[in-house]
C-alpha positions as CSV (number, residue, x, y, z in Angstrom):
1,X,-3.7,-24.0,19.9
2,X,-4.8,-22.7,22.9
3,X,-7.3,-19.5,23.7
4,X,-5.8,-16.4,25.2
5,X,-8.5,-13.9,26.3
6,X,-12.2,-12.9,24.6
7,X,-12.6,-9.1,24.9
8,X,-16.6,-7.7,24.2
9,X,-17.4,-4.4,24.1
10,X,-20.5,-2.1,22.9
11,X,-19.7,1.1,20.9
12,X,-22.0,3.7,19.7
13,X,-21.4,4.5,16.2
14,X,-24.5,6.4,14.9
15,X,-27.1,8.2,16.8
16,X,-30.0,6.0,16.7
17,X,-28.0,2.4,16.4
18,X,-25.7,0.4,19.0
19,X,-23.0,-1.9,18.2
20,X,-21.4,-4.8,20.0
21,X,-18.1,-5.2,18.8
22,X,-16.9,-8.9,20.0
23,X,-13.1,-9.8,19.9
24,X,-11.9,-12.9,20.4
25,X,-8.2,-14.1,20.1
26,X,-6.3,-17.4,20.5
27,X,-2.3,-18.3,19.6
28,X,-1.8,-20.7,17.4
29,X,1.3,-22.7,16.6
30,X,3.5,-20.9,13.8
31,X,2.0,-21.3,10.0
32,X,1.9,-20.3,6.8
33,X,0.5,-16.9,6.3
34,X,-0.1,-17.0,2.5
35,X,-2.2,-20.5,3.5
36,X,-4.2,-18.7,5.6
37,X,-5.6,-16.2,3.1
38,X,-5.5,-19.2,-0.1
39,X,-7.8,-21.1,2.9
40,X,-10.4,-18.3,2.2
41,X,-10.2,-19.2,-1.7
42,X,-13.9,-20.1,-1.6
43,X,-15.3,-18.6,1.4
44,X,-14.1,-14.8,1.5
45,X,-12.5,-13.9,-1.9
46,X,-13.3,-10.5,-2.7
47,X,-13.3,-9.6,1.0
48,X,-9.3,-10.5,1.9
49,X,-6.0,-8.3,2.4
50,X,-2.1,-9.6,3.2
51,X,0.9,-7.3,4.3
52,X,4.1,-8.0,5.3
53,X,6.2,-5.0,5.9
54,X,9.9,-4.8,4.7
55,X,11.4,-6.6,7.9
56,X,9.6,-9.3,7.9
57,X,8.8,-8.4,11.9
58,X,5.0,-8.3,10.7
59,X,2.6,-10.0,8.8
60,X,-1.1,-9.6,8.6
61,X,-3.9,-11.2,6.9
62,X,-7.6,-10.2,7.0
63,X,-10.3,-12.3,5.8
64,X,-13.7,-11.6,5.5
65,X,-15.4,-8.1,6.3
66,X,-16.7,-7.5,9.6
67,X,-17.0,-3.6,8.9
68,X,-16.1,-1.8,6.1
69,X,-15.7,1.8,5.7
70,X,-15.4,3.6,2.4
71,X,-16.3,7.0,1.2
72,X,-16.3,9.7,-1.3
73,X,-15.5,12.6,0.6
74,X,-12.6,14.5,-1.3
75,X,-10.6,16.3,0.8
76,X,-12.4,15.2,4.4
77,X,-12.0,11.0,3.1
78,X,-9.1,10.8,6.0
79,X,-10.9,12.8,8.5
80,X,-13.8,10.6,7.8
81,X,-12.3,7.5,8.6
82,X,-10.6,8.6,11.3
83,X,-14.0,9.4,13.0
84,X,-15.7,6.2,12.1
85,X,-12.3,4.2,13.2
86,X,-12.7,6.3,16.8
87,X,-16.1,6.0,17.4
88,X,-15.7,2.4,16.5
89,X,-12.9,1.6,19.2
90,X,-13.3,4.3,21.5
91,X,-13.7,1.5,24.4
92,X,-12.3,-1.3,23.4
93,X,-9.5,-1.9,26.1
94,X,-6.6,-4.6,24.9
95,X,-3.7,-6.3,26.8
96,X,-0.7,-4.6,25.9
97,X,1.0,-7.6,24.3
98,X,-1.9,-8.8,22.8
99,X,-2.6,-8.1,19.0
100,X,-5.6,-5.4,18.2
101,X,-8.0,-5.3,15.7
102,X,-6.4,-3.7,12.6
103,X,-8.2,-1.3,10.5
104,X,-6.9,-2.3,6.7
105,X,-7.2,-0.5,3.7
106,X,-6.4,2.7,1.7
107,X,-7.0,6.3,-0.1
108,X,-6.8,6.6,-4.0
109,X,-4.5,8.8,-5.7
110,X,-6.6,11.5,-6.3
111,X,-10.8,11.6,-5.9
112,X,-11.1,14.6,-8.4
113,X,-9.7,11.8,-11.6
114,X,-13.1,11.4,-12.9
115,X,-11.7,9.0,-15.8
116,X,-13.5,5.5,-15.9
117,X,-11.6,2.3,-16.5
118,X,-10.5,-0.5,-14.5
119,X,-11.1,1.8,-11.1
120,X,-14.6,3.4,-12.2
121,X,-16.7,3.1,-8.9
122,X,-13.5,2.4,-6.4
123,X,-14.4,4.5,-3.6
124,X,-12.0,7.7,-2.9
125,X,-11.6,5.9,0.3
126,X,-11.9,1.8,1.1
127,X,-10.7,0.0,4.9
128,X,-12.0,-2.9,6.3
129,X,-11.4,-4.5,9.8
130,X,-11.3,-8.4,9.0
131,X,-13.9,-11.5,10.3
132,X,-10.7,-12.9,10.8
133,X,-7.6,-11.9,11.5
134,X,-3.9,-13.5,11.5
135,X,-1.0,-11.5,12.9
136,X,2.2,-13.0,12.6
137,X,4.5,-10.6,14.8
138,X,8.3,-11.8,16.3
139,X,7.3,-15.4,15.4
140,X,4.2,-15.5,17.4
141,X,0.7,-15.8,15.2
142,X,-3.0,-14.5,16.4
143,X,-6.1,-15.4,15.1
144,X,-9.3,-13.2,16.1
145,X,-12.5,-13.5,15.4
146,X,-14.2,-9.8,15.2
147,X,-17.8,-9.5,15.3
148,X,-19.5,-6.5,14.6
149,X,-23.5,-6.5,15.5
150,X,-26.9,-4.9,16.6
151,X,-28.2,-8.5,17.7
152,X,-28.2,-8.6,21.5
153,X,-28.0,-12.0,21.7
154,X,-25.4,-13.5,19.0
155,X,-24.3,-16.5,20.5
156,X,-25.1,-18.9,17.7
157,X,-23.5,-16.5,15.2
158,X,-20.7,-16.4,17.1
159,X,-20.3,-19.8,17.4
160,X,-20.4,-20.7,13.9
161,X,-17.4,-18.4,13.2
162,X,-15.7,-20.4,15.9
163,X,-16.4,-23.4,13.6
164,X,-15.0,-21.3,10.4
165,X,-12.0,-19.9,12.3
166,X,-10.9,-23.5,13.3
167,X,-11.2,-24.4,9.6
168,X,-9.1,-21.8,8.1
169,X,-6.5,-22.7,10.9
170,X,-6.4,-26.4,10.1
171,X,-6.1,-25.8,6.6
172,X,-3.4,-23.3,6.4
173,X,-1.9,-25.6,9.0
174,X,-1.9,-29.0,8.0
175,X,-2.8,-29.0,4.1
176,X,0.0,-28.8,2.0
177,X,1.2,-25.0,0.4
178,X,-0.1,-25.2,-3.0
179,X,2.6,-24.5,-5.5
180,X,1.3,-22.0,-8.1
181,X,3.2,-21.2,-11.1
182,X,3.8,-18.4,-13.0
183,X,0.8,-17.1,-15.3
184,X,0.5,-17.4,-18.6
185,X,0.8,-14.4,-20.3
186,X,-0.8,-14.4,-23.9
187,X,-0.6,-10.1,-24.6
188,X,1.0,-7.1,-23.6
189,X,-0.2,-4.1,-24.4
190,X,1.6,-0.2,-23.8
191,X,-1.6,1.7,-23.2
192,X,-1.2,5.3,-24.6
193,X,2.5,5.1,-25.1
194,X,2.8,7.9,-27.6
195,X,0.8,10.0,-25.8
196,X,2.7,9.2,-22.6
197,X,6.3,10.4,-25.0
198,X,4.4,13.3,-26.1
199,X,3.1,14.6,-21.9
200,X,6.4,14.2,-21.2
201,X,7.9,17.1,-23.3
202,X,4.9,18.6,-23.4
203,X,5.2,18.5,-19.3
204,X,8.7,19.4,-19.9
205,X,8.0,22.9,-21.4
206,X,5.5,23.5,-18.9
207,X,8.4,23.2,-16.3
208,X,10.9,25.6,-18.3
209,X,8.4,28.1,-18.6
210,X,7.9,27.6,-14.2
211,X,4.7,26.6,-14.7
212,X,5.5,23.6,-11.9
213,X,9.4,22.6,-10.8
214,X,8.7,18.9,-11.0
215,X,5.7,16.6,-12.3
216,X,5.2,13.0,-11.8
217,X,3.5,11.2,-15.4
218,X,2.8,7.6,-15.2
219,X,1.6,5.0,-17.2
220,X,0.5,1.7,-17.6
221,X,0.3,-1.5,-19.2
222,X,-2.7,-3.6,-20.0
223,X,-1.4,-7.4,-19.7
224,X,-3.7,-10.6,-20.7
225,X,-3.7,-13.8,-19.2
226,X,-4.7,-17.3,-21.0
227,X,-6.3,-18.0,-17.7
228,X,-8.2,-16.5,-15.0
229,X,-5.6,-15.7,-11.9
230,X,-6.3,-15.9,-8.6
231,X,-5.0,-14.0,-5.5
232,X,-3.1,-16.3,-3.7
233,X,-1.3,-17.4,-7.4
234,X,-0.2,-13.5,-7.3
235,X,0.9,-13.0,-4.1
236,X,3.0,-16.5,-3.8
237,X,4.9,-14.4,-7.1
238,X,5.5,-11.3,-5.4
239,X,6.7,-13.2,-1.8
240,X,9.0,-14.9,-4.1
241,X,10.5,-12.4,-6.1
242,X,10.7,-9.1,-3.8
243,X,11.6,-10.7,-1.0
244,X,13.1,-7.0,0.5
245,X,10.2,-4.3,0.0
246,X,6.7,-3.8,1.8
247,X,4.3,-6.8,0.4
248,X,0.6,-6.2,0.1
249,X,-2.7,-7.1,-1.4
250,X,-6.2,-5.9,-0.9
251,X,-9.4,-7.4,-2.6
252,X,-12.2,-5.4,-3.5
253,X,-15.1,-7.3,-4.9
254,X,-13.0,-9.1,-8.5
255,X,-10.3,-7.0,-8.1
256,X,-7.3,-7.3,-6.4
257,X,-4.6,-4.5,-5.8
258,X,-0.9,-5.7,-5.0
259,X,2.1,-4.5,-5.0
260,X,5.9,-4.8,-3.4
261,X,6.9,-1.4,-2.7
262,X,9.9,0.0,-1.1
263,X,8.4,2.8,0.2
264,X,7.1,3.9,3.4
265,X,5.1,7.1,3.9
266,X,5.0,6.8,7.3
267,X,5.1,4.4,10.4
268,X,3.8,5.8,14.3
269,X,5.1,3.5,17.0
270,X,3.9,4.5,20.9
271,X,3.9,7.8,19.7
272,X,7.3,8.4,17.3
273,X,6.7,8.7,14.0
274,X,8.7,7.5,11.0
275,X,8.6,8.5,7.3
276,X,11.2,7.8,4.5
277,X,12.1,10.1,1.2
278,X,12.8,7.9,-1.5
279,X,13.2,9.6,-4.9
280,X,16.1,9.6,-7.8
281,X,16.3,6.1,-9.1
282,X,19.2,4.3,-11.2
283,X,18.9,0.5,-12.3
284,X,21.2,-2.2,-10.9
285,X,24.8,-3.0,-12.1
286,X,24.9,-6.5,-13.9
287,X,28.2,-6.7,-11.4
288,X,29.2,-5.6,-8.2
289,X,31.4,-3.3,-9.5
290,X,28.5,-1.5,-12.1
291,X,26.1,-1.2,-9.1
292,X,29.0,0.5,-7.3
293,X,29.3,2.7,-10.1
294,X,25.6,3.5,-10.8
295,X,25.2,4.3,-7.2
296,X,28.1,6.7,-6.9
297,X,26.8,8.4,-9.4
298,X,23.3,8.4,-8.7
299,X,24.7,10.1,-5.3
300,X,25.7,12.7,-7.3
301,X,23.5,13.4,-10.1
302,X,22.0,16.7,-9.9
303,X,18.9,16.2,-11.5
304,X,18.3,13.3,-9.0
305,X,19.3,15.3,-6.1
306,X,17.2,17.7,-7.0
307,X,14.0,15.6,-7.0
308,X,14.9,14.3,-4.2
309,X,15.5,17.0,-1.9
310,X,11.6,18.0,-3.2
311,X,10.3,15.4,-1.1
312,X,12.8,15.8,1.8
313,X,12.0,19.5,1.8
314,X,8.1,18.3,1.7
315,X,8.4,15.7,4.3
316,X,10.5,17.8,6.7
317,X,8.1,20.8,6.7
318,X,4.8,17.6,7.7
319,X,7.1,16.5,10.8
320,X,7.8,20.5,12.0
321,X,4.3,20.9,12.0
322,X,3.2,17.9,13.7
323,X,6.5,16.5,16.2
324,X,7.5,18.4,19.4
325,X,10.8,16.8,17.9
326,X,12.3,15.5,14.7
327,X,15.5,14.8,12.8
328,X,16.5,14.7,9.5
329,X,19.8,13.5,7.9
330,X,22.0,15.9,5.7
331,X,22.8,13.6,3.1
332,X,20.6,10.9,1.3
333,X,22.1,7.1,1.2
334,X,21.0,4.2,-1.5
335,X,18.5,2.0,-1.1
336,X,19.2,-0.7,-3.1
337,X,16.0,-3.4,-4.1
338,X,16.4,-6.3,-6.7
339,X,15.9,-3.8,-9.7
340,X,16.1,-0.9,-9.3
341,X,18.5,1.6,-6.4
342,X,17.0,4.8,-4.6
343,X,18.0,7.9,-3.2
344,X,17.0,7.4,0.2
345,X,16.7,9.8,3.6
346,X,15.0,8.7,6.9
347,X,12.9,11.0,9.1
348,X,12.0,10.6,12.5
349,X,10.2,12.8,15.4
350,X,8.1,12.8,18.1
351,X,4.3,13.6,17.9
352,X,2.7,16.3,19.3
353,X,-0.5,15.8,21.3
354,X,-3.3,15.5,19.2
355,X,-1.4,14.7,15.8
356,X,-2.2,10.9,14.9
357,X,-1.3,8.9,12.0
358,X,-4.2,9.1,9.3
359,X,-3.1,13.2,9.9
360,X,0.4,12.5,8.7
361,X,-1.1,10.6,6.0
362,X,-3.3,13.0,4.8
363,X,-0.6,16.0,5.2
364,X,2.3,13.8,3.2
365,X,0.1,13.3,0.5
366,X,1.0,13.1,-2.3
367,X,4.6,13.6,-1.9
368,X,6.8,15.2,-4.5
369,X,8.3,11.4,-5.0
370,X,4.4,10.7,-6.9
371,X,3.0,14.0,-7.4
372,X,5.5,16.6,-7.8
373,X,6.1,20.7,-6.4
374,X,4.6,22.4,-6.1
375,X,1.8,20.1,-5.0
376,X,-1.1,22.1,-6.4
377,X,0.4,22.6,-9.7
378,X,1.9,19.4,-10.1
379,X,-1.4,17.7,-9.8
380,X,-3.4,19.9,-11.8
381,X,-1.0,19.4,-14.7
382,X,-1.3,15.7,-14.0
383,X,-4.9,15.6,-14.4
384,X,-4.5,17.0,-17.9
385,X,-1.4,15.2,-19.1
386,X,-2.4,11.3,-17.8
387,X,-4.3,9.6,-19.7
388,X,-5.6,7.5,-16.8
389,X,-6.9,7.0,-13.2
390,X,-4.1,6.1,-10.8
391,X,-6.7,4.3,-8.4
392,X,-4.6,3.0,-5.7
393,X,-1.6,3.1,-7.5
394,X,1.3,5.8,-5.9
395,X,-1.5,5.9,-2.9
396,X,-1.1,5.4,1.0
397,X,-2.3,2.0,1.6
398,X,-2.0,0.3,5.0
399,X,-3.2,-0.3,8.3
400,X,-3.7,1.1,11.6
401,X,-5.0,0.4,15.3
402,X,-7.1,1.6,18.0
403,X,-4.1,3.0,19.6
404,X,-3.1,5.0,16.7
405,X,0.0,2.9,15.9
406,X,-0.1,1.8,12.3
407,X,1.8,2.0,9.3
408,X,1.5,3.3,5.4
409,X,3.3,2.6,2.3
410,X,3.1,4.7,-1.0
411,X,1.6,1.9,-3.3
412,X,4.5,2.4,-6.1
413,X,5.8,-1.3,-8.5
414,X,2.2,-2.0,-7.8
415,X,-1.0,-3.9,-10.4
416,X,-4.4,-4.2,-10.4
417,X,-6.2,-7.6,-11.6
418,X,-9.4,-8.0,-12.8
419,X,-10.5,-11.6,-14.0
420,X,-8.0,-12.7,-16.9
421,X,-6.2,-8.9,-16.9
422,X,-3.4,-7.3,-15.6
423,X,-3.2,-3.3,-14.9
424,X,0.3,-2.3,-14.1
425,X,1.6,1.4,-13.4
426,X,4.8,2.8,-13.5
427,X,6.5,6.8,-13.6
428,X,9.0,9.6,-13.1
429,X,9.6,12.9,-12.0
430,X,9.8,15.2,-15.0
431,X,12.2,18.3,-14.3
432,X,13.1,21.1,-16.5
433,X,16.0,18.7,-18.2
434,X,13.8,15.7,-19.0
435,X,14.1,13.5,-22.0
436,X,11.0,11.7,-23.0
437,X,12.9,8.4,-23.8
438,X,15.2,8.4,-21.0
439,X,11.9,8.6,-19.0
440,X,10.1,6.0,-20.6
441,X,13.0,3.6,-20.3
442,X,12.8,4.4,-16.7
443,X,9.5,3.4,-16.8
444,X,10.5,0.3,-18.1
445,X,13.0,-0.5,-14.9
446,X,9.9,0.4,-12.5
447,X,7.2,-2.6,-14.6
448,X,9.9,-5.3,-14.2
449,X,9.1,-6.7,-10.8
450,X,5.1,-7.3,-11.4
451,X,6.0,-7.7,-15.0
452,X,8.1,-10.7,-14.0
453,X,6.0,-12.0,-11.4
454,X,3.2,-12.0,-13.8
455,X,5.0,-14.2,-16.0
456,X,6.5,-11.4,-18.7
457,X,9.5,-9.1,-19.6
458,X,10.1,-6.2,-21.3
459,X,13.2,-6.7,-23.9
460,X,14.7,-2.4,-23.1
């Protein structure tokens, strides 16, 4: 491996304090990205994140926490990080083709759910930039070191995460990938199931009687393990099995949040901005010629459509208000995963001056695709239908540098573990024509890929 460039620079971030924010960055010959973050097994669990997006063009890992900003601010959470983020890396100056530091991280679902259970005191709002940082990007791989301090004279410090960096390096590069196998699952429980069949036509009414046009109710399922899991174990499972959706995982203190979703809320690249509407879901055909079959007439079921154009409606309106430009195809296409296939319509525009990413995110969501139209309605009929806190789950979570490129995913086919237990969410958009049991067995197709990379299945 040889060093590319060290970058210092000293940032104001509160009145009366000073920061030095030290960056230093060398390529490293190609390796495993999953043995990077199991290297920090014992030095930086509870402080780790992994993404890969859906191409495979990028993967990050964060280890370690050398700032971390969370809040409870409501409604101001993403204007709050955006400041903090700014003021952070207002002068940092990079090499073009040179990887940045990477702000991590993500918003809940919804900061007024004041129900306590496996999220009780998750911040509204939780980002970290990494100690240190692997980005794997068109088969090159980074590691920085970022150092965040008020010490003027850090040297020492600095050195000793030279000595860690190397470590984590040599071990994801020359130890052996463990295998992990599949947990052992020894109960799974439907948390609130008949209440969930009950919301739905309750929620059903409500929509007949235009109290809402469509409402997203989830739930969840409470899995036990005979063991405690660990996060690498997880996320080998999900690399495995959803080879073809957005892969991530963030740690916050014993739990980890992880997911494999094919949904991206929106993506900002030198200034164009890229979202996707993906709602209206059938399962896969056990043959070529059922998928066909499914599809065709998923691309013409109206109750589908209709959902769908919700969020196309919803997500056209954000990019009018923020793009000098933007363009939206007529018709939606599939987009077909390993279980499940999606209505699916790209967006794409150019932003305006002074419209960034963490302002798209805020304005898309939640989108009709996990909330519902109107927005205000939907969600106040959620908070008295669900008999649970959504945490991260249907959530923007992702990343985004000082240059205000970045990319966020809607946290969908997503879990939360906590020691020896499995949290796993799941739901659909209820119209004026729902059925409570073809809901719930929709349900059922939305649990199977962290059911079965947790070790279970559900017999439908």
């Amino acid at each position: 491996m040889h060093q590319k460039w060290l970058k210092t620079t000293e940032v104001e971030v509160a009145s009366n304090s000073k920061l030095a924010f030290y960056i230093e960055t060398i390529e490293v010959n190609p390796l495993s990205a999953l043995a990077f973050y199991a290297a920090g097994e014992k030095e930086h669990r509870g402080k780790r994140f992994f993404w890969q997006n859906r191409e495979k063009t990028l993967t990050i890992v964060g280890l370690g926490q050398a700032i971390v900003f969370e809040n409870n601010a409501n409604n101001n959470r993403f204007d709050e990080i955006e400041r903090q983020w700014k003021e952070l890396t207002q002068n940092i100056v990079m090499e073009d083709q040179e990887p940045q530091p990477i702000l991590f991280g993500g918003f809940t679902f919804d900061p007024e759910n004041k129900i306590k259970n496996e999220w009780d005191g998750f911040p509204h709002s939780y980002f970290t930039v990494a100690t240190f940082q692997l980005v794997i990007r068109n088969e090159k791989a980074y590691v920085s070191i970022h150092f965040i301090t008020e010490q003027e004279n850090s040297s020492v410090m600095f050195d000793a995460l030279r000595k860690e960096r190397d470590r984590l390096i040599h071990a994801a590069q020359v130890k052996e990938l463990k295998h992990y196998e599949k947990p052992l699952l020894s109960s799974i429980q439907e948390r609130n199931k008949e209440h969930y069949l009950r919301s739905v036509e309750d929620v059903t009414n409500l929509i007949r009687n235009k109290e809402a046009d469509k409402v997203v109710i989830a739930r969840s399922l409470e899995l036990n393990f005979k063991d405690t899991l660990s996060s690498p174990q997880i996320l080998q499972q999900i690399i495995n099995e959803q080879p073809e959706s957005y892969l991530f995982g963030i740690e916050r203190d014993n739990l980890l949040f992880f997911g494999a979703t094919p949904e991206r809320l929106v993506k900002v690249v030198n200034r164009n901005a890229y979202s996707a509407c993906v709602a209206g879901s059938i399962r896969r055909g056990k043959t070529a010629e059922e998928d066909q079959f499914l599809g065709d007439f998923l691309l013409k079921d109206s109750k589908n459509l209709g959902e769908h154009r919700y969020v196309v409606d919803m997500i056209e309106n954000t990019f009018a208000k923020n793009c000098k430009e933007y363009k939206v195809p007529k018709h939606p296409k599939l987009l077909k995963i390993r279980d499940i296939q999606h209505l699916y319509t790209p967006v794409e525009g150019k932003l305006l001056n002074g419209a960034t990413i963490l302002q798209l995110v805020k304005h898309l969501h939640p989108t009709p695709a996990l909330g519902g139209f109107p927005t205000k309605e939907a969600m106040k009929i959620i908070r008295e239908y669900e008999l649970m806190n959504r945490g991260l789950y249907a959530a923007p979570i992702g990343w985004m540098d000082a240059e205000g490129n970045g990319e966020f995913v809607v946290a969908i086919r997503s879990a939360a573990l906590i020691d020896n237990k499995a949290y796993l969410y799941a739901g659909g958009g209820i119209v004026a024509d729902s059925n409570p049991q073809t809901e719930y067995e929709e349900t059922l197709v939305k649990f199977r890929p962290m059911l079965r990379a947790l070790g279970g299945q559900i017999h439908e």
